[in-house]
Structure formats: C-alpha cells, structure tokens
C-alpha positions in Angstrom: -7.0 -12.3 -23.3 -7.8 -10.9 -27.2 -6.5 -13.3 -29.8 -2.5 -12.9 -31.0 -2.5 -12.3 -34.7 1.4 -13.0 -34.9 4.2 -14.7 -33.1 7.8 -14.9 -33.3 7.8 -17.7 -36.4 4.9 -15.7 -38.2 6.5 -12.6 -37.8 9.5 -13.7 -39.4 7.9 -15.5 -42.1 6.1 -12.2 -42.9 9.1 -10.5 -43.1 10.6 -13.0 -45.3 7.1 -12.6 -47.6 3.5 -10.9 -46.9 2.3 -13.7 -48.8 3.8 -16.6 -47.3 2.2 -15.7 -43.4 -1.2 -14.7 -45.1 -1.2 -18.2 -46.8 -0.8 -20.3 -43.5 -3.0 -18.3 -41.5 -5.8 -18.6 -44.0 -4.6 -21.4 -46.8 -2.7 -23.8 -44.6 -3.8 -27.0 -46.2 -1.7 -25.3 -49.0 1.5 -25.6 -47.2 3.8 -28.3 -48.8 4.1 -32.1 -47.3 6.8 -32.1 -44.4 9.3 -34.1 -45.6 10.9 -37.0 -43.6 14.2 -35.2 -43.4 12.6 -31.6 -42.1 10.9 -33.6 -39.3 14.6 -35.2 -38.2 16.1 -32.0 -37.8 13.6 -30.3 -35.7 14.8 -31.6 -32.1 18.1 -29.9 -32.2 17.0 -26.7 -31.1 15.1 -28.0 -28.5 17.7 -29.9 -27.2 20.2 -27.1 -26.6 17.4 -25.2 -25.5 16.7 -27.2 -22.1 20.6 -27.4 -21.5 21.2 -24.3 -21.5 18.2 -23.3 -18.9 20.9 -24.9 -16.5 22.8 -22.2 -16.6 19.8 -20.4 -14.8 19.1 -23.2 -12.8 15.7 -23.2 -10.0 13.6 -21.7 -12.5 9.4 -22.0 -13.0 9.1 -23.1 -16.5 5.8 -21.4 -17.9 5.6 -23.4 -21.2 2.0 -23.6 -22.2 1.3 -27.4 -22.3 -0.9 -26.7 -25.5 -1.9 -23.8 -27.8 -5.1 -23.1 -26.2 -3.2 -22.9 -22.9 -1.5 -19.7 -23.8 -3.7 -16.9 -21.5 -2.9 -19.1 -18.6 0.4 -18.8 -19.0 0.5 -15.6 -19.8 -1.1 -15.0 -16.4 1.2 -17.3 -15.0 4.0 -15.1 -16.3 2.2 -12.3 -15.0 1.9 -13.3 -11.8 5.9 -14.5 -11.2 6.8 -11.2 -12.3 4.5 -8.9 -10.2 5.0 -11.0 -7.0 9.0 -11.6 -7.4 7.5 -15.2 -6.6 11.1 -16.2 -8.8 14.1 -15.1 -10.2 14.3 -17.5 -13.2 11.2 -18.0 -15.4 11.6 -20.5 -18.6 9.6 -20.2 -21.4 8.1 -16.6 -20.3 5.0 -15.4 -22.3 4.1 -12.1 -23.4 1.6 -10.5 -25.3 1.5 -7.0 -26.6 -0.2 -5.5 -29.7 -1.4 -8.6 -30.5 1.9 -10.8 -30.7 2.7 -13.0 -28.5 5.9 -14.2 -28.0 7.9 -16.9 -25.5 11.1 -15.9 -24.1 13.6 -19.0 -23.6 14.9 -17.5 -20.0 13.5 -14.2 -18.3 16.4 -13.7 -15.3 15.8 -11.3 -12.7 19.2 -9.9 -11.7 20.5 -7.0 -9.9 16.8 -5.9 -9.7 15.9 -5.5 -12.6 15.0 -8.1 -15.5 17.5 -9.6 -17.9 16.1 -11.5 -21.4 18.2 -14.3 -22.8 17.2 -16.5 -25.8 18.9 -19.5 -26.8 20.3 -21.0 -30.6 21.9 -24.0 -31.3 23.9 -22.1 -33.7 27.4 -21.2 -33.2 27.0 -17.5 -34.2 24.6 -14.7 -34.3 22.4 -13.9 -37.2 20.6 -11.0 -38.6 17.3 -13.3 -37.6 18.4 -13.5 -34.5 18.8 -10.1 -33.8 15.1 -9.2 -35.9 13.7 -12.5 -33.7 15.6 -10.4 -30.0 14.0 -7.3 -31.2 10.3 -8.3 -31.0 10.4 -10.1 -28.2 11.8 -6.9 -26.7 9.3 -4.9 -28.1 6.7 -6.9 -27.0 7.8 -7.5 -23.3 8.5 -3.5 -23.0 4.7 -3.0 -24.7 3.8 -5.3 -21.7 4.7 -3.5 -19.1 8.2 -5.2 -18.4 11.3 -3.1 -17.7 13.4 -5.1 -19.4 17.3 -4.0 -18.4 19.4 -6.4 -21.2 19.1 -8.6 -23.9 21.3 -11.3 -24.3 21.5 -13.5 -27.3 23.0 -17.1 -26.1 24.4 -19.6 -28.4 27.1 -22.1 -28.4 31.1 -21.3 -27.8 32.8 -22.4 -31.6 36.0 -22.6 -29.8 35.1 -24.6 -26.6 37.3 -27.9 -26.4 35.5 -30.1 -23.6 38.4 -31.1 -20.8 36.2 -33.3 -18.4 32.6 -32.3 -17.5 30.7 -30.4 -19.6 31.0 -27.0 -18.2 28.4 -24.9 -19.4 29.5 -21.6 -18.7 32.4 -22.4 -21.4 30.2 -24.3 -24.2 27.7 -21.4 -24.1 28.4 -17.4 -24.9 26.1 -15.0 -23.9 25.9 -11.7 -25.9 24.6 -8.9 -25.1 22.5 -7.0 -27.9 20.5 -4.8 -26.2 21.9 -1.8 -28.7 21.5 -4.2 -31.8 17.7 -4.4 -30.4 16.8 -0.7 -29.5 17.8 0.2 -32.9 15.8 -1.9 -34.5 12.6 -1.3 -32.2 11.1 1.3 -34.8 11.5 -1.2 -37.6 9.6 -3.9 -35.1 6.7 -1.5 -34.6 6.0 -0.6 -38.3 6.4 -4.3 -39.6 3.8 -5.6 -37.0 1.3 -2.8 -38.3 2.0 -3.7 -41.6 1.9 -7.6 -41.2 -1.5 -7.1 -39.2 -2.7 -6.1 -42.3 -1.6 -8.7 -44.3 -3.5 -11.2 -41.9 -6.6 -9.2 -42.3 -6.6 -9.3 -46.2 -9.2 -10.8 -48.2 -7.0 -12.1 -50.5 -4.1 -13.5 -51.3 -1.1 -9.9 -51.6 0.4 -10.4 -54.9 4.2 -11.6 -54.5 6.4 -12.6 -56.9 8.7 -15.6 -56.6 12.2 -14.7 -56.2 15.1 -15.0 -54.2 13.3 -14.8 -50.9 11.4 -17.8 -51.2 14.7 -19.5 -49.6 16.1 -16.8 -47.6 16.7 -16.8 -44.7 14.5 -19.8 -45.1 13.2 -22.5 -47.6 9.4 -21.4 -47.6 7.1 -23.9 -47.1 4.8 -22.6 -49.9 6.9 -23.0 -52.8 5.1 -26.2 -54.1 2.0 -23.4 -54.2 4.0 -20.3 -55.5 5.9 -22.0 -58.1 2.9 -24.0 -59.5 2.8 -22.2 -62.5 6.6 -22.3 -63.3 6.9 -24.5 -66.4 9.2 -27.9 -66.7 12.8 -26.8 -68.4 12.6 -23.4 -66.2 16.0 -21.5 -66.0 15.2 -21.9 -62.3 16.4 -25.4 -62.5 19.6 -24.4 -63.8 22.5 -25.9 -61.3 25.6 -23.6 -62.2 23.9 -20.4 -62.3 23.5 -18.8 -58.5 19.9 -18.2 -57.6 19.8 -14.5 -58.2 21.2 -15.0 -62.0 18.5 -17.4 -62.3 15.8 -15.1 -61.1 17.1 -12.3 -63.0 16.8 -14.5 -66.3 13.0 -15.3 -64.9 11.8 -12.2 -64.6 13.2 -10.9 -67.4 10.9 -13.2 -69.4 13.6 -16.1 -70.0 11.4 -18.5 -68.3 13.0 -21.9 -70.2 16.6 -22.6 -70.2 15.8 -23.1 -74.1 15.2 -19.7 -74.5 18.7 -18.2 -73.3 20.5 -16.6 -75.4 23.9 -15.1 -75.9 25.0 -17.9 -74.8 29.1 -17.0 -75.9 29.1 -14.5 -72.7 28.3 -17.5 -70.2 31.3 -19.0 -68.3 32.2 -22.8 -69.0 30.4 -24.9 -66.6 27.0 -22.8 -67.8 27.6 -23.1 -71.4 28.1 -27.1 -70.8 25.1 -27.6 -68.7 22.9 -25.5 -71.2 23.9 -27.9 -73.9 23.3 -30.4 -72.1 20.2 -29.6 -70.4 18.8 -28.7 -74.3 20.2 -32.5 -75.9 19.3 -34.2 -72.9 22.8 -36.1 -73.2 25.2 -36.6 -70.9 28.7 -34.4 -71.2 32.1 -36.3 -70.7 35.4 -34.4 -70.8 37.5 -36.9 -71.6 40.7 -35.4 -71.1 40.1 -33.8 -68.4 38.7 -38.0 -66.3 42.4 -39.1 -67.9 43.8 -36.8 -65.9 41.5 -37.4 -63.0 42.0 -40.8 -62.9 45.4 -41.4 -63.7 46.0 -39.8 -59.8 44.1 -42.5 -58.6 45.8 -46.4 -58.2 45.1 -49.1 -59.9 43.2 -51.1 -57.3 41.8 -48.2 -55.8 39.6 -48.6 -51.9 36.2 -47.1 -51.8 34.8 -46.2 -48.9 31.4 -44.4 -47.3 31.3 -42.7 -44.7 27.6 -41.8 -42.8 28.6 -38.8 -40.3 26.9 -36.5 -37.6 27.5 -33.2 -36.8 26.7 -32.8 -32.4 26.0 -29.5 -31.2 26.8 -30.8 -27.8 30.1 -32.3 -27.4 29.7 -35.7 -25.4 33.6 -36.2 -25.2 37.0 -35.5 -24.0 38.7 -33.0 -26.7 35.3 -32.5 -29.0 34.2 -28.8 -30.3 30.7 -28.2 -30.2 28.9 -29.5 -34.2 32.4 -32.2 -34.3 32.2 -34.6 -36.8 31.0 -37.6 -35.1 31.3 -41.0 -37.4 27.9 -43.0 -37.3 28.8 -45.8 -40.0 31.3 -46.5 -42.7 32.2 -49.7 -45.0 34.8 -49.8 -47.3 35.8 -53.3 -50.1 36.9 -56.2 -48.4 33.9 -58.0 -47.3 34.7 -58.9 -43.9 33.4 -57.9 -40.3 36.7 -55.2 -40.6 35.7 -53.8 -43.4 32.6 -52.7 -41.6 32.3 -49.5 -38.7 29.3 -49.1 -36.4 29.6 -46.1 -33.3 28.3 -48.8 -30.5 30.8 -47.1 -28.4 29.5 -45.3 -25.1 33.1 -43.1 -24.9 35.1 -41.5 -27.6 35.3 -43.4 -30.9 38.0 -41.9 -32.0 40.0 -45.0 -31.1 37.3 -48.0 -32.9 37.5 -46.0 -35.9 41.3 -45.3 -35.9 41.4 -49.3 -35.8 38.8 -49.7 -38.2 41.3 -47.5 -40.9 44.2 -49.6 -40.1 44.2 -51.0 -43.2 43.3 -48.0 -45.2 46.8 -46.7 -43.2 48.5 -49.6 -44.0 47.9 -49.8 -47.7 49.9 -48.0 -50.3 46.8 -47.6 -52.5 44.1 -44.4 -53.3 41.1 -44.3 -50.9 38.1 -43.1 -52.9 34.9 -41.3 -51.5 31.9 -40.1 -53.0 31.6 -36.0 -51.1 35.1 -36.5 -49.6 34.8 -33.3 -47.4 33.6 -34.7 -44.2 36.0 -37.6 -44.1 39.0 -35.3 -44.1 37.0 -33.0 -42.2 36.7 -35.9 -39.7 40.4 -37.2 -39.7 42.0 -33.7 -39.1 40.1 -33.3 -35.8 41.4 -36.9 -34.9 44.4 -36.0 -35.2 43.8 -32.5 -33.3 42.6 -34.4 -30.3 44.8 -37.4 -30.4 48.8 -36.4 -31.5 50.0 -39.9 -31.7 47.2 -40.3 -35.1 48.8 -37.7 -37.0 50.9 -39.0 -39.2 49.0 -41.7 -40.1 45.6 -39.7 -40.4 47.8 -37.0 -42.7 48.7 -40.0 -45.0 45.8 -41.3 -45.3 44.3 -38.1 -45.9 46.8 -37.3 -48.7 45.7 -40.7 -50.8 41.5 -39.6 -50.6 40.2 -38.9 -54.1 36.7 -37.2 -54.0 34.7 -38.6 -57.2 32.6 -35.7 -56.5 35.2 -34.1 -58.0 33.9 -34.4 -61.3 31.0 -32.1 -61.0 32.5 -29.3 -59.8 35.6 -29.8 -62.4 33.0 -30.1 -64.7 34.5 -33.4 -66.1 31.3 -35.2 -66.1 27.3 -33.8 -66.4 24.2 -35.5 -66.5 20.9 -33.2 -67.2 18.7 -35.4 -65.0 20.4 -34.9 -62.2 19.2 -31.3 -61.4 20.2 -29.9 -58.3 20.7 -33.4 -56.3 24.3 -34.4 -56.8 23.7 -37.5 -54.2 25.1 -40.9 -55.0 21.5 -42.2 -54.4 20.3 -39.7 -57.3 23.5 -40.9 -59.5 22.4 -44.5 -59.0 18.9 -44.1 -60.1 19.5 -42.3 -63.1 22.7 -44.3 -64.1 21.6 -47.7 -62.4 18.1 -47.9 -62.1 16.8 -49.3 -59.0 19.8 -52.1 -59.4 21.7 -50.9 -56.1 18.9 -49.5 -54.0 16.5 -52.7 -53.2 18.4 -53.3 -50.3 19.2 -49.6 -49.1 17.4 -49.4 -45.6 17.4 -45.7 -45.4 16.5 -43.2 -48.5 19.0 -40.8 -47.0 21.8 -39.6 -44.4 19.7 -37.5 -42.7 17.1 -40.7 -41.9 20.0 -42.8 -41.4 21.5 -40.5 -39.0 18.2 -39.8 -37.1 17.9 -44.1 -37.5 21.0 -43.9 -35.4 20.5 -41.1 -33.1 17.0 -43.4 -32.0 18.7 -46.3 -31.3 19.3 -47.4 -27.5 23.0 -47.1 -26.5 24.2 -50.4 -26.9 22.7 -50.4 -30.4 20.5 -53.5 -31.1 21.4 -55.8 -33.7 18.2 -54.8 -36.0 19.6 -51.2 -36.2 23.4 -52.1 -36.6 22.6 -53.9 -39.3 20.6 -51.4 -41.4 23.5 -48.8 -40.5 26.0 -51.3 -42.0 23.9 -52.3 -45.3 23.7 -48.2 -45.8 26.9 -48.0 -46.1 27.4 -51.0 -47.6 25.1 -50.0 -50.2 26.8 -46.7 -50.5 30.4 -48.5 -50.9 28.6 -50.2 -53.5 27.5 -47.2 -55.4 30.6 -45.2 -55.2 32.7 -48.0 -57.2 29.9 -48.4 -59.9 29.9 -44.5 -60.7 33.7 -44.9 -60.5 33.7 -47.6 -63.0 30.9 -46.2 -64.8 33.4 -42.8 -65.7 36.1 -45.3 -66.1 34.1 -46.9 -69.2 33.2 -43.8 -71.1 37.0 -43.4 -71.3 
C-alpha cells in the first residue's frame, strides 16, 4: 500500500491554508499546546457517531485499531466489498491518489452502494459538503460505484416522546448533486496540496482572516509570532476583517489609527482606552442601568450543558441541560447539583422557588442561557409558565455593560468572563478556592462523574458556582461604587 500524503482533516486544513498542512506534516512540534478545554470537546463527535451506526445496525466495523494498521483495513474494506461478505461496513477505508479517507457508514442497498457520514451538528455546512466530496472522489478513484451520498446529522426539531427513536433524532440528506459538482474542485485541490506537502519550505501565507475560518488554526501561536503587543488585531469592537484590513494596510498598533472621528462609538471608546490604559465608566448610562434593578437584588450562576442527544421526555437535541447553580442565601437551598437520573426540570423548578416567590431583580453574569433554559421549561412543562415568564422578566444580565458600552476595561481583551473580570479587578481574592478554571472543565468535571455523583465532585460543582455567585455581586458592587 504507497504512503497517503492527505486525509480528510489534512485536506481541509489545506484548504483553509497551504501553510498550515505543510507545517504539521513537516513542523509539528510547532503546533500550539492543546488546551484543556479543546481536549473536553473532542468526544462529542464520536459519540453521535457510534449512535447513529444503529441506524444501520449488523454492520463489520473496519476501524483501524492504530495508524499503522490502515493497509489492513483497507484490505479489509476491500475484501467486504468484493465478496458482498456484508451490507453495512463502519468506518470503511479508502485510498485513491494518495488520500485516504474513512467513511462513517458504507450501506449497500438496492444493489448498489450508498455513503453516509455522520455530524453532531444540527445543520449542513459548506465543510461538510467539501469533507462529502472527497470522500466521494476517493471511493469512486477506488473503484467503488458509489450510487448516493447522504450527509446525516441531527433532527433541530425532534422533541423525544418515549424512546429515543433514531430515525426521528437523525436526518439524512442526500447530496450527491452538491458532491458531483464539486468533484473537479476536489481533484485540482489534491494536486495542488500534494505539492504543498512536497515543498522544501515553508509557502509564504499571510495571516488573515482564515487563520479562524472555518476553524481556529492550531498554528497561530507560530504565524502570529511576529505580531507586536498593542496590535489592532487585539481590538474587541472591531470585526476580524476590519482588523485585518487595518493590518495589512500597515496599521499594525491600535496607536497608530487614525481618523479616528469616522469610527462608531464603542470603537472610538475602546481606542481611548486601549491608548490610556484606564478604565471607561459611562456614568449615566450604569444610573440608568441600575436604577431597573432592586434594591436588594439576588445573584445567581448558573453552569449549563448543551446535549446533542436528548436523554429525556420533551428535550430537543443541544437543550440546555443545568449542571450547577448557586444563588445568596447560604443555605443547602440556595445550592443546585443535577444528581438526578430523570428529567431535572422538576429539582430545579424547586430549587427557583424562591427566586419565583420573591418580588426582587435576579442578576446573572451572561444571562442568555438562563432564559434560554427557563423558556424550554416552560415549553416542556405548561403548568411552569407563568412562573418561569416572571421570573424571566426580573433577570438583569451585568453583561450588559459591555455590550451597552457602559463600562470598559483595556486589560480585558477579548475574554469578557467573570473569571477574567475578577483577576483584573480582584486579583486572585475570589479565585483560591475556584475548583475548576472554566465552564467547559467544569462541565466535562461533571459529564465524568458516576451517576449518582460522589460527594468529592458535588462539592467542587457547588463551590464553582459558589465562587461564581461570589464574583457576580463583587463586579456588581464594584460598578455600583464608581457611581
């Protein structure tokens, strides 16, 4: 079997940027540090992945069991396909013009051979359709007659009613026409990426706007070693391609910019800002803010997950599901933790009993979720909705202030989180006892835990958002005092 140059990821990583795929193939160790958050997120996909090979179900699953196992299953593949030996093959591999790719389900049905590749996404993307299109192009190269393509992914408007029923939650779409036309594409972009692995050298590519679309590249720390401290390209209220058009026009600082009368508000305060180094306070405009809010106000956190796979009665798939949340009072009711093993839409309907039952303002750092959360309560349980509508109506976002503009710090950057806010503002004074350094760690913390949770991990879940109830009323009071 001769050595694949690219696969599916390399491929599109190549077209995202030449010089992005010829760095990891021959500067890996140049790649930047996974963070602890990237590696959390990784076992989604997979996860949908092997539920949905039920809906073919008796298949041979041809999944190498390491890279250097790939030619034997390959011939593995093979073999299935030239004997009819099945009529479901998981994880089929291919190789053709020295790209080798792994189709999540090959289905052989009315004769002929049916592709279907699985996302935990809940629509179709142009990737999806470039990542469809190779792997057609390479099975076809092989030899294989392939009859459709189906893109499968999961159902936005499936409500489950019982047992998961899979032929509901997922949707299969068929784009073999969105693939044939883009076959010709597919065969000039593997010559041309080819080349790029054979180089010599580095290809000389410009940052820009691709180096997070239609993913963050994993090269940046590399790429942008040379772009100085105070680069426009830190800039928060400027979108990325006004920032890149500033850079490469030779504005590299954000003390160079000029003209600064034709920027719009938010831009002309964060360039002042970001040039004193103070902070911006619009006085006026946190009056008005505040004076909405009552005068012994309840803050509250809330630590959330999205599932792709709904587990209960009246869920969508990616449904908020509530993890943690803590708001002032300082007793065991004050506190939520999802121990639950069915539908915890009624533990936390009790747990904001006295949120409902008090007349006063409810305030939440990054409200969005929360209401987010207590309108599909209320969807899948009628008798919540007034109450849930109330409460809803008396939630103050403090995030507010950013994107009002009422309040700017130039430290902050581009990370508006409270546990950013608290370093800067606070120091280190409400984070010694902060068990997790995120939601996304807390979340996978949770997601770990054995269902009934242990105490260990309860406990950490309720300190987060302890710590995070904590936080929220110091920033609050912390506005409050610059009035």
């Amino acid at each position: 079997m001769e050595k694949h140059l690219l696969s599916k990821s390399t491929f599109i990583r190549g077209m995202q940027c030449s010089k992005s795929l010829y760095l990891y193939k021959h500067r890996y160790f140049l790649r930047d540090r996974i963070s602890p958050e990237q590696l959390a997120r990784f076992s989604r996909g997979t996860d949908v992945g092997l539920l949905a090979q039920n809906l073919f179900p008796d298949g041979i699953d041809c999944k190498p069991a390491s890279p250097r196992q790939y030619a034997k299953s390959l011939e593995k593949t093979q073999q299935i396909v030239i004997e009819a030996s099945a009529d479901v093959i998981y994880e089929a591999v291919f190789q053709h013009h020295q790209v080798l790719i792994m189709l999540d389900v090959l289905v052989r049905e009315n004769e002929s051979w049916n592709a279907y590749e699985v996302k935990s996404s809940l629509k179709i993307s142009d990737t999806f359709l470039l990542d469809a299109a190779l792997q057609y192009y390479v099975m076809k190269g092989a030899g294989l007659a392939i009859d459709k393509f189906f893109l499968v992914h999961l159902n936005p408007d499936y409500v489950r009613n019982g047992q998961l029923e899979l032929h509901q939650l997922f949707v299969k779409t068929d784009v073999t026409d969105q693939v044939l036309q883009r076959q010709p594409l597919i065969a000039q972009k593997i010559d041309a990426l080819i080349g790029v692995v054979g180089l010599t050298k580095s290809p000389e590519v410009s940052i820009g706007t691709h180096c997070n679309q239609p993913y963050p590249c994993d090269f940046i720390g590399h790429c942008h070693k040379n772009v100085p401290v105070g680069s426009v390209l830190e800039l928060t209220y400027w979108s990325t391609e006004e920032k890149f058009a500033l850079y490469d026009s030779g504005t590299l600082k954000f003390s160079e910019i000029k003209n600064a009368a034709v920027l719009n508000q938010a831009q002309q305060i964060e360039l002042r800002c970001r040039q004193s180094g103070c902070e911006y306070f619009d006085k006026n405009g946190l009056k008005d803010f505040f004076n909405k809010i009552s005068n012994a106000p309840i803050f509250l956190s809330l630590l959330s997950h999205r599932q792709a796979v709904p587990a209960w009665q009246g869920y969508k798939p990616y449904d908020l599901l509530p993890l943690s949340a803590g708001f002032g009072g300082g007793n065991e009711n004050s506190n939520f933790i999802n121990n639950a093993t069915d539908s915890p839409d009624e533990s936390f309907f009790k747990f904001l009993q006295p949120l409902i039952a008090s007349n006063e303002s409810v305030v939440v750092f990054d409200a969005a979720r929360f209401k987010e959360l207590l309108q599909r309560m209320a969807v899948r349980n009628s008798n919540m909705l007034q109450d849930t509508e109330a409460l809803a109506a008396r939630i103050i976002d403090l995030k507010e202030v950013f994107s009002q503009i009422l309040y700017y710090n130039p430290q902050v950057g581009q990370d508006f989180s409270l546990l950013q806010l608290s370093k800067l503002i606070f120091g280190n004074s409400h984070l010694t006892n902060v068990p997790f350094i995120s939601d996304t760690l807390a979340t996978s913390g949770y997601l770990k835990a054995a269902k009934p949770m242990d105490a260990a991990t309860a406990q950490k879940l309720a300190a987060y958002s302890q710590s995070h109830q904590v936080m929220t009323e110091a920033f609050y009071k912390y506005l409050i005092e610059k009035l």
